[in-house]
C-alpha atoms as one frame of an Amber mdcrd trajectory, in Angstrom:
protein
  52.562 -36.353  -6.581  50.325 -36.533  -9.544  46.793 -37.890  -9.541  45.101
 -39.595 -12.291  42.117 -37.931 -11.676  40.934 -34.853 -13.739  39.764 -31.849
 -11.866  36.058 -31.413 -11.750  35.820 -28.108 -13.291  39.021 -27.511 -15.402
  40.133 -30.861 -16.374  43.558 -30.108 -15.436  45.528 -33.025 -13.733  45.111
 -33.122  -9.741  48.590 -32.774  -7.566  48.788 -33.108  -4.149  52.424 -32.672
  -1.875  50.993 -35.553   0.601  49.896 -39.038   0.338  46.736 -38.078   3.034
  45.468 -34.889   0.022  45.139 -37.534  -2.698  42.413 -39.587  -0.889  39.315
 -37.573  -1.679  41.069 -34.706  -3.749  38.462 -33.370  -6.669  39.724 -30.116
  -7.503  43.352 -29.526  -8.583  43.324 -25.754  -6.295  40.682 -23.984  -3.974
  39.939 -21.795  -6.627  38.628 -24.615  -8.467  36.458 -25.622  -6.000  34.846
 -22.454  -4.649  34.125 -22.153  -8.863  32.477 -25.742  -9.226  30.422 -24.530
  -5.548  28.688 -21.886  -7.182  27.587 -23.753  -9.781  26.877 -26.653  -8.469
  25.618 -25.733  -4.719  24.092 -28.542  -2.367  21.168 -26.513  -1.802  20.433
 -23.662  -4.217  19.336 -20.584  -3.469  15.626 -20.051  -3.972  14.280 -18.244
  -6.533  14.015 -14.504  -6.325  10.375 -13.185  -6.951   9.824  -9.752  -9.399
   7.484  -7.259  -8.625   6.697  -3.623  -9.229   7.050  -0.933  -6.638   3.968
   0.692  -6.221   5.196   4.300  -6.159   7.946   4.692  -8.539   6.953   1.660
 -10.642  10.527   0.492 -11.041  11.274  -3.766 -10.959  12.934  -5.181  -8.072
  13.381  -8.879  -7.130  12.854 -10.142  -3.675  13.193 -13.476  -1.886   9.448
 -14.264  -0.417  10.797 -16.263   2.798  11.995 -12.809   3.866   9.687 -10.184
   2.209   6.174 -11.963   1.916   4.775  -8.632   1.164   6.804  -6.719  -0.906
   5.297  -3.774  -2.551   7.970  -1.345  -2.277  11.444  -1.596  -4.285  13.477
   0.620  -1.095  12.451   1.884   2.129  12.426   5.224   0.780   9.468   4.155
  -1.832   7.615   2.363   1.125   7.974   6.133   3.327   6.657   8.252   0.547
   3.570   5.709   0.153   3.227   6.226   4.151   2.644   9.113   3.964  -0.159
   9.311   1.117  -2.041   7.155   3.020  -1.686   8.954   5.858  -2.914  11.693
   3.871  -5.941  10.269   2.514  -4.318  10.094  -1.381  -2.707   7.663  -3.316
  -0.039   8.614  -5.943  -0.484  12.524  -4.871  -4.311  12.478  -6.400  -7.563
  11.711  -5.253  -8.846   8.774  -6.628 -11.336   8.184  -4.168  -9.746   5.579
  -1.755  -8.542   6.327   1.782  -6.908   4.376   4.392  -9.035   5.516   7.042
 -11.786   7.606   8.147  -9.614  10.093   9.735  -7.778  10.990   6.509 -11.139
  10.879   4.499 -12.549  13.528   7.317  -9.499  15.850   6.748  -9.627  15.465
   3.478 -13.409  16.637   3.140 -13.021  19.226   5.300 -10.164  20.942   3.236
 -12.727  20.526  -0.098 -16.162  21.686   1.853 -17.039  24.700   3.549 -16.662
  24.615   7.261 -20.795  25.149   6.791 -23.901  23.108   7.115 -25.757  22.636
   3.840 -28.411  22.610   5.101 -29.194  25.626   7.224 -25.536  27.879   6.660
 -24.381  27.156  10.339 -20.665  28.089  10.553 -20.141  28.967  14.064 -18.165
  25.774  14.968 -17.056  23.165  12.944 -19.803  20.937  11.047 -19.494  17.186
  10.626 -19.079  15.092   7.664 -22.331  12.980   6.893 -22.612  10.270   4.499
 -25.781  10.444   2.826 -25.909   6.529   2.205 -24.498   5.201   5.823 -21.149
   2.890   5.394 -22.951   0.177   7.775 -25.756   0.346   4.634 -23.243  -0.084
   1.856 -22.033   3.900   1.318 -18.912   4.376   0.195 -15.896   7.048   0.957
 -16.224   9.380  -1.801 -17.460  12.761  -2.408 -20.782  12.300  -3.960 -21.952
  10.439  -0.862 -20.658  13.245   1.698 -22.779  16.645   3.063 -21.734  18.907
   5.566 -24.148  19.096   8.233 -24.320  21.309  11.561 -24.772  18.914  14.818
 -28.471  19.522  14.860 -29.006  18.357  11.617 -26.544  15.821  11.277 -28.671
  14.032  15.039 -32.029  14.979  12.943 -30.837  12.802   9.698 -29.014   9.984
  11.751 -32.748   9.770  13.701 -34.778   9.809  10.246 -36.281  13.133  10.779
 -34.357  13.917   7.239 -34.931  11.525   4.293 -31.903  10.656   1.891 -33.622
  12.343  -0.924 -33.698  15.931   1.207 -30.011  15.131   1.685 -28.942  14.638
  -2.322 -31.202  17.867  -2.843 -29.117  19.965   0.015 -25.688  18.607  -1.797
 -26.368  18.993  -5.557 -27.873  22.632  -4.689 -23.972  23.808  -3.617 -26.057
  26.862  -1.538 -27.313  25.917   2.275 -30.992  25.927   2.224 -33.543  27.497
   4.864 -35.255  25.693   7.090 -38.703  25.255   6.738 -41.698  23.168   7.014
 -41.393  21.500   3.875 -37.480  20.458   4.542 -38.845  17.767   7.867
């Protein structure tokens, strides 16, 4: 039985075996209508977002419903950048950012003699001072750190050391001996 009606996406002439198939037919095959579906779907798929992955730099698209944060264009990407932050680096360099103070200690202590500046002490490991405090506004990077024995370090966190004593003991690379003059 032939239909008036043209298909909706090839034009062609509907036909339909049964009396029942011509009542709501719109497509002359289901091939026709999986076609017009795709175009023409009752609720479309959302926009994909495009980004840059922040390690390799490569584009990738994303859907935000799913991936609100995406940074990374494959889990491999997102592993490697792990890992440098981890690490204390970003992109395999310093640059002076770290994701925590753990991997800003290690990474101080691997530039730094295992030494106080201050007075040479090396017999156990030293700690890593900031010279401008982060609760006063210092920053993680390498012009704000010293080296500093225990003693010294409980002597400058009590003000028995000024700041300016400090950026002397850094910029002169050498440990310096205690004397009067230092306190």
């Amino acid at each position: 039985m032939v239909i008036g009606k043209p298909c909706k996406q090839c034009g062609r002439s509907i036909v339909r075996r049964w009396l029942h198939e011509v009542k709501g037919a719109a497509f002359c095959s289901k091939e026709c209508m999986f076609l017009w579906m795709k175009e023409h779907h009752p609720n479309p798929r959302i926009s994909r977002k495009k980004s840059k992955c922040r390690v390799c730099g490569e584009g990738f698209e994303y859907l935000e419903s799913e991936r609100p944060n995406a940074q990374y264009c494959s889990v491999k990407c997102k592993q490697a950048d792990h890992g440098n932050k981890v690490r204390g680096q970003y992109n395999g360099r310093y640059t002076g950012d770290y994701s925590s103070s753990v991997s800003f200690r290690n990474s101080i202590r691997s530039r730094f003699a295992n030494a106080c500046m201050i007075c040479g002490w090396a017999e156990s490991s030293c700690d890593v001072c900031h010279i401008v405090a982060k609760a006063d506004g210092g920053e993680d990077k390498i012009e704000n750190i010293i080296m500093l024995c225990p003693n010294h370090h409980r002597m400058y966190d009590n003000g028995l050391i000024s700041q300016d004593k400090m950026r002397v003991a850094r910029t002169s690379g050498s440990p310096m001996l205690e004397d009067k003059r230092w306190r």
